[in-house]
C-alpha positions in Angstrom: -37.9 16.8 66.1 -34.9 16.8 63.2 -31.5 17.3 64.5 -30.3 18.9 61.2 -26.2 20.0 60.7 -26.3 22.8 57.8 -22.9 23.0 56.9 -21.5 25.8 55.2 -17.8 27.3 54.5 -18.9 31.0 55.3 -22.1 31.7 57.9 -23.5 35.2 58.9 -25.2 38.4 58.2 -21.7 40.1 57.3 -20.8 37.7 54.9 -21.9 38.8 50.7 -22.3 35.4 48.6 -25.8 34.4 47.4 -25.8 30.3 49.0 -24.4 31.9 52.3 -27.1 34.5 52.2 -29.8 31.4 51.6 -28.7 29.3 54.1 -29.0 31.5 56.8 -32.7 32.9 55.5 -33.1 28.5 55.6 -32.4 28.4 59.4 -34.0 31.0 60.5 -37.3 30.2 58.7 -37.0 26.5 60.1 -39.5 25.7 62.9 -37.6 25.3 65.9 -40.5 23.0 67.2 -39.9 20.7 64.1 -36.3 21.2 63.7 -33.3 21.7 65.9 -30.4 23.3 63.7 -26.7 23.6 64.4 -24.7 25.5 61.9 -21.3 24.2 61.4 -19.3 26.6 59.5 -15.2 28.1 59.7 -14.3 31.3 61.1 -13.4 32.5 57.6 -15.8 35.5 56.2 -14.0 36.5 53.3 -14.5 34.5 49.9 -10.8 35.1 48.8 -8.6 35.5 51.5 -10.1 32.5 53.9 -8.5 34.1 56.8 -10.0 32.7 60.4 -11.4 36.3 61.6 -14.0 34.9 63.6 -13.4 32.8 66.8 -13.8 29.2 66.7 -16.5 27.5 69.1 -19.8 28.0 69.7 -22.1 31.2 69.2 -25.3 31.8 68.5 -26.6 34.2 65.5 -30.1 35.4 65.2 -30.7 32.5 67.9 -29.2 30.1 65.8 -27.0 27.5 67.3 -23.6 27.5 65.5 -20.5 25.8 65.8 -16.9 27.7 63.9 -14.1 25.9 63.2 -10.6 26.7 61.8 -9.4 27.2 57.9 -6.4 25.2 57.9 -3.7 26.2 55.3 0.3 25.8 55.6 -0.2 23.7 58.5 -2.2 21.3 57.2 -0.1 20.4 54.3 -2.0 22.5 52.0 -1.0 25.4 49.6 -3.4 28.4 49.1 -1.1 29.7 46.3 -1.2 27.0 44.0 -4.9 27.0 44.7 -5.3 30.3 43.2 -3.2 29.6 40.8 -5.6 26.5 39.6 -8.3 28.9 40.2 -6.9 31.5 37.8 -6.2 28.8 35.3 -9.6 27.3 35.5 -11.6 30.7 35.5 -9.7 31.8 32.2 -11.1 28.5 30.4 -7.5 27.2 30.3 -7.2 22.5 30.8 -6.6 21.1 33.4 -5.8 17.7 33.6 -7.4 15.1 36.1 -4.4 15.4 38.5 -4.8 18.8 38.6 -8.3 18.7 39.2 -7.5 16.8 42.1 -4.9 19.5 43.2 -7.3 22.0 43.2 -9.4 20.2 45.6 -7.1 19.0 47.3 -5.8 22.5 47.9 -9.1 24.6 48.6 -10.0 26.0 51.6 -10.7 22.9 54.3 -11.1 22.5 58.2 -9.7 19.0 59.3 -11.3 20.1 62.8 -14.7 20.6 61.2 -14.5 17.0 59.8 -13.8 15.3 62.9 -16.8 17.2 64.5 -18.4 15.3 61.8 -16.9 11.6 62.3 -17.3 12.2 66.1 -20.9 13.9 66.6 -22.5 12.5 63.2 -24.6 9.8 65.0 -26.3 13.0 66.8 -27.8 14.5 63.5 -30.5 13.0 62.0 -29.4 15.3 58.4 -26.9 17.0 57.0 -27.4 19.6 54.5 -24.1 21.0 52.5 -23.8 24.1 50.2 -22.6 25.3 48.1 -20.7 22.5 46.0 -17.5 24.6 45.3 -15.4 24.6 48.3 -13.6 21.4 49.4 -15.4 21.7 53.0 -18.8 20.1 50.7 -17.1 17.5 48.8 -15.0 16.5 51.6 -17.2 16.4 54.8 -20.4 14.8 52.8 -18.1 12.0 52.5 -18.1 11.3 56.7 -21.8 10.7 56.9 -22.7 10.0 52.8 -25.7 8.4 54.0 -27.3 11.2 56.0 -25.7 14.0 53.3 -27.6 16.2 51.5 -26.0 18.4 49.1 -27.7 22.0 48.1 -24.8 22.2 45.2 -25.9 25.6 43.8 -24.3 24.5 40.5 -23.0 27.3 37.5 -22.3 25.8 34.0 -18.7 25.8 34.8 -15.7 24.3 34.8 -15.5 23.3 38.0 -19.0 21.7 38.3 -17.5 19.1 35.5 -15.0 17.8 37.4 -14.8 13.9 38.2 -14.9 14.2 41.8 -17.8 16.8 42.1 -20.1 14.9 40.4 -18.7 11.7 42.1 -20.2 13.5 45.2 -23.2 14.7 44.1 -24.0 11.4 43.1 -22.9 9.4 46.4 -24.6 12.1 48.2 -28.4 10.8 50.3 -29.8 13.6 48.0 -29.4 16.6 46.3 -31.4 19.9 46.6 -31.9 22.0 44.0 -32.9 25.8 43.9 -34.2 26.7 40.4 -35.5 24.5 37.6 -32.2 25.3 35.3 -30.2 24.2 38.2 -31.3 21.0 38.0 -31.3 20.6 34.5 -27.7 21.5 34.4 -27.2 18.0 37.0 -29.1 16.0 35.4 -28.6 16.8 31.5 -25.3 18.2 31.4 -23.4 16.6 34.2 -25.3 13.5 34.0 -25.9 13.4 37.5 -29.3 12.2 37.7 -30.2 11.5 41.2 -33.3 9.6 42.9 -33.1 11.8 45.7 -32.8 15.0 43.9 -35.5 17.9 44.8 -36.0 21.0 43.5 -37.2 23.4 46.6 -36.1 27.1 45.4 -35.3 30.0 47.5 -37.5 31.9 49.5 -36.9 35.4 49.1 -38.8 38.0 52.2 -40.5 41.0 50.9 -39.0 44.5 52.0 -41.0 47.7 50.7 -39.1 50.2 49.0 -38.8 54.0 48.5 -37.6 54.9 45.1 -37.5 59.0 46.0 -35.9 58.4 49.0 -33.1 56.9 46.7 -32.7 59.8 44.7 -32.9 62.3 46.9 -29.8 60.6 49.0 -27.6 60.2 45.8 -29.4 63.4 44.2 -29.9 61.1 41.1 -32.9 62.2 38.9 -32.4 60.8 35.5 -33.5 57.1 35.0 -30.6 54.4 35.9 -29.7 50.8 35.3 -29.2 49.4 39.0 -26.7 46.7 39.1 -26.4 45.1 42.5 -23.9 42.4 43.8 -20.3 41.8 43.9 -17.9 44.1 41.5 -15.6 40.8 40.7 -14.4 39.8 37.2 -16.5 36.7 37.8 -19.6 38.5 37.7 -19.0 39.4 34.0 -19.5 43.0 35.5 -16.7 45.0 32.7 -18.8 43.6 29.5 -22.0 45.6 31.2 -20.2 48.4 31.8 -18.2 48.5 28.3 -21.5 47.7 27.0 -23.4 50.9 28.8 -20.0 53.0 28.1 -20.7 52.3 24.0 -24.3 52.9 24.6 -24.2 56.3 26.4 -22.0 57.5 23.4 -24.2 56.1 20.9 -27.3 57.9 22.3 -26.0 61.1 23.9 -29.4 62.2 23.9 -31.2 60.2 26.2 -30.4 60.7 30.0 -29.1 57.2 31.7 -26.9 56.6 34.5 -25.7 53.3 35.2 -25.9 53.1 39.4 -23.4 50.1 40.6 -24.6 48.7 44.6 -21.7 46.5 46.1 -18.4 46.4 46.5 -15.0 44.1 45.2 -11.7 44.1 43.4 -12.4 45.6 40.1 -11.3 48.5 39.1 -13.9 50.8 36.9 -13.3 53.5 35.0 -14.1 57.0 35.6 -17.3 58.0 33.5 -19.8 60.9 34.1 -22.9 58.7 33.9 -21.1 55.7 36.3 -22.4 56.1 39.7 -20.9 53.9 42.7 -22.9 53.7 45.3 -21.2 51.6 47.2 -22.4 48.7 49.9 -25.6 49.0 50.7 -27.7 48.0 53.4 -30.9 46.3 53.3 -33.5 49.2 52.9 -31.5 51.2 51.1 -31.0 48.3 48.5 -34.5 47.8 48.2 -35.0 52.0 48.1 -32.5 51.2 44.9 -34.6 48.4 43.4 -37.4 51.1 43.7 -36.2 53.6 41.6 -34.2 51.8 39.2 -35.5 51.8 35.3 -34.0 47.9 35.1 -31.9 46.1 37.0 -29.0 44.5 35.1 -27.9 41.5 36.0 -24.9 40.1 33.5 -23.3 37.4 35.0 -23.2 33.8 32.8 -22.7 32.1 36.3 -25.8 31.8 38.6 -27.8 29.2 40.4 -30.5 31.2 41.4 -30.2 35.2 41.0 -31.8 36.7 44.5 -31.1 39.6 43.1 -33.4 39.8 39.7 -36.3 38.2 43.1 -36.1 41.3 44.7 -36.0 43.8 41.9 -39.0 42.2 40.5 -40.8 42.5 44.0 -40.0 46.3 44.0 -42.1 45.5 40.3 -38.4 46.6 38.4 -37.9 44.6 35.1 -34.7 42.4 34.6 -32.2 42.5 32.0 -29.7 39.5 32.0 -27.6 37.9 29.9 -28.8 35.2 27.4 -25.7 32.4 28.0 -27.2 31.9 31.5 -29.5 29.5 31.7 -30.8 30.0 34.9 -31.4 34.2 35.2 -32.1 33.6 31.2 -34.8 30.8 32.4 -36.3 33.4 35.0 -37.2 35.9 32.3 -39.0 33.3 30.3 -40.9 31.6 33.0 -41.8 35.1 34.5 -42.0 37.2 31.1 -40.5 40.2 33.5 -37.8 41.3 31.4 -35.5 41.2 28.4 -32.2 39.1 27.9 -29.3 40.1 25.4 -25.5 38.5 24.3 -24.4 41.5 22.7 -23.2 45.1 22.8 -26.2 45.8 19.8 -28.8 43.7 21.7 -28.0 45.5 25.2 -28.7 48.7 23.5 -31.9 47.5 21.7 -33.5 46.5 25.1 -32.7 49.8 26.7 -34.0 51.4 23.6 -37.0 49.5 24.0 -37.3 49.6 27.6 -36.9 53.9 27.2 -39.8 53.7 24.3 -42.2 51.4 26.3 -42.7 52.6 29.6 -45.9 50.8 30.2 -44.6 47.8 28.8 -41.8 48.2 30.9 -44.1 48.4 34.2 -46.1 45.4 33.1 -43.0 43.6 33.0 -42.6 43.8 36.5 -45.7 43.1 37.7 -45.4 39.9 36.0 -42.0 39.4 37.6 -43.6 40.4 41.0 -46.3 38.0 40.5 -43.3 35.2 39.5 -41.6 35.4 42.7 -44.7 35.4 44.7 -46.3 32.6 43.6 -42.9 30.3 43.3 -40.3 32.0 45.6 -43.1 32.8 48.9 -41.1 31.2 52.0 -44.2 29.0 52.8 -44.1 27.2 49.6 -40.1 27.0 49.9 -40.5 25.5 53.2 -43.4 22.8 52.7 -40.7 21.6 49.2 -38.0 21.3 51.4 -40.0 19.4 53.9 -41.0 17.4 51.2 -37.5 16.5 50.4 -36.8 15.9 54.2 -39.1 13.4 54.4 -37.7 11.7 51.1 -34.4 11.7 52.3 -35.5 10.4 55.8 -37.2 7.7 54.3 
């Protein structure tokens, strides 16, 4: 049996964020009778305040072993508000120089407690596995066992994923773990991280039947609707869609569109007839969404993977993303399930075309559909990543 540590800043079914969401889908699909997994994670849930809500020590979640540990801020030396401030910096494209980079590690979220769990217990564990790369808990605590760390970086073409000391982990790291094709390519051809170890293993996504009616009929919504679904953050390049479908709707006052927004975050919108928020939903009732949607809109430039355009195209929904992103960009081609556009003139061609080719528009999503089920079917995720196990082992 593998003793396995999969170590991750933020663990459970209450916590939103995309490698969260995959690495507790990873341990619960893990055999127990081939591996024995301990989660080690903080008792923060919340991606920007990194409060400890949840008590430290040992629990178990959907009968998975898991170990919490503290965030440690003011007392530790460290300063969440010049972290933000980096942050803030970084996100608007601004330089940073190489101290600064450092800073801004330096002065992310850690748990000093977590890392002597790891310099204490690491002879127990046969393998680590981190993710995702962002958070100084990775780059940090794959540095106490660098020989049995694996890193699952979920990289975005960002900023942050150049600097020095992220790619001087990624490449110390026993491995790396990559989830779509575009990811990897970022490493190796971008970054220049090109390692031995590296595997690409995907994400397995379950599949969850929807009901389209029963979506309308709960948000009496009968005219077609672009379904975005995920967090309403400034990072999610969420106000260009909307600005985007805004310009649209007044451009073709004819044709009958809503725009439905699923989830929940800081921005604010504005107030527009055909804007519907529907707020957090839960599991059925996202997939009920999926359903019924025309497309599903996905317009953020920062992704590793995109769970979202999975399950849209298993409800057999096209996919409209943006063309800067190579990954969600890269899905569309590989799957030929939907349309990609960089512009307020090329979002409202693909609607236009999407509203004048309705069968077109169907087949799109059974090729989608047929995408995720051939490369994104949990038994085909698992037997890659047991693949990779057994490089890394070696």
């Amino acid at each position: 049996m593998i003793k396995l540590g999969l170590v991750v800043p933020r663990y459970g079914p209450d916590v939103l964020g995309g490698a969260e969401t995959f690495a507790r889908q990873l341990a619960g699909h893990l055999t127990p009778a081939e591996y024995d997994v301990t989660v080690l994670t903080t008792c923060a849930r919340d991606l920007m305040a990194w409060r400890n809500e949840v008590s430290p020590g040992e629990s178990r979640v959907e009968r998975v072993r898991v170990l919490r540990f503290p965030v440690a801020w003011r007392h530790a030396g460290r300063d969440a508000g010049l972290y933000r401030r980096l942050t803030d910096r970084i996100n608007r494209g601004e330089p940073v120089t190489p101290d600064e980079q450092a800073a801004w590690l330096e002065h992310s979220p850690h748990s000093p407690e977590l890392y002597l769990h790891l310099a204490r217990h690491g002879a127990e564990y046969d393998l680590f596995l981190f993710l995702p790369y962002l958070f100084g808990i990775t780059l940090y605590g794959s540095a106490v066992w660098p020989e049995k760390s694996v890193i699952c970086p979920c990289l975005h073409d960002e900023p942050y994923a150049y600097f020095t000391d992220v790619r001087l982990a990624l490449a110390g790291a026993r491995g790396l773990m990559y989830i779509s094709p575009a990811e990897q390519a970022l490493a190796e051809e971008k970054l220049g991280v090109r390692h031995p170890a590296g595997r690409l293993v995907g994400v397995g996504v379950d599949e969850l039947v929807g009901d389209g009616q029963r979506f309308r009929q709960k948000l009496g919504l009968y005219e077609p609707f672009v379904l975005y679904s995920g967090r309403l953050d400034p990072m999610k390049n969420v106000m260009e869609m909307v600005a985007y479908f805004v310009a649209y709707r007044q451009a073709r006052p004819e044709r009958p569109l809503k725009l439905v927004l699923a989830g929940g975050g800081p921005l604010r919108l504005p107030d527009h007839p055909d804007i519907v928020r529907a707020g957090v939903l839960g599991l059925q009732e996202l997939h009920d969404a999926y359903a019924a949607a025309m497309v599903l809109c996905q317009p953020s430039l920062v992704e590793s993977f995109s769970i979202v355009l999975m399950e849209a195209w298993l409800a057999g929904t096209p996919v409209l993303v943006h063309r800067d992103c190579s990954v969600t960009r890269d899905h569309v081609l590989r799957s030929n399930g939907g349309l990609y556009f960089a512009s307020a003139a090329e979002f409202a061609a693909a609607l236009d075309w999407l509203f004048d080719h309705p069968d077109a528009r169907r087949w799109m999503g059974v090729l989608g559909m047929a995408y995720v089920r051939r490369e994104f079917n949990w038994p085909a995720v698992l037997r890659r990543f047991e693949e990779g196990v057994a490089r890394w082992l070696a």
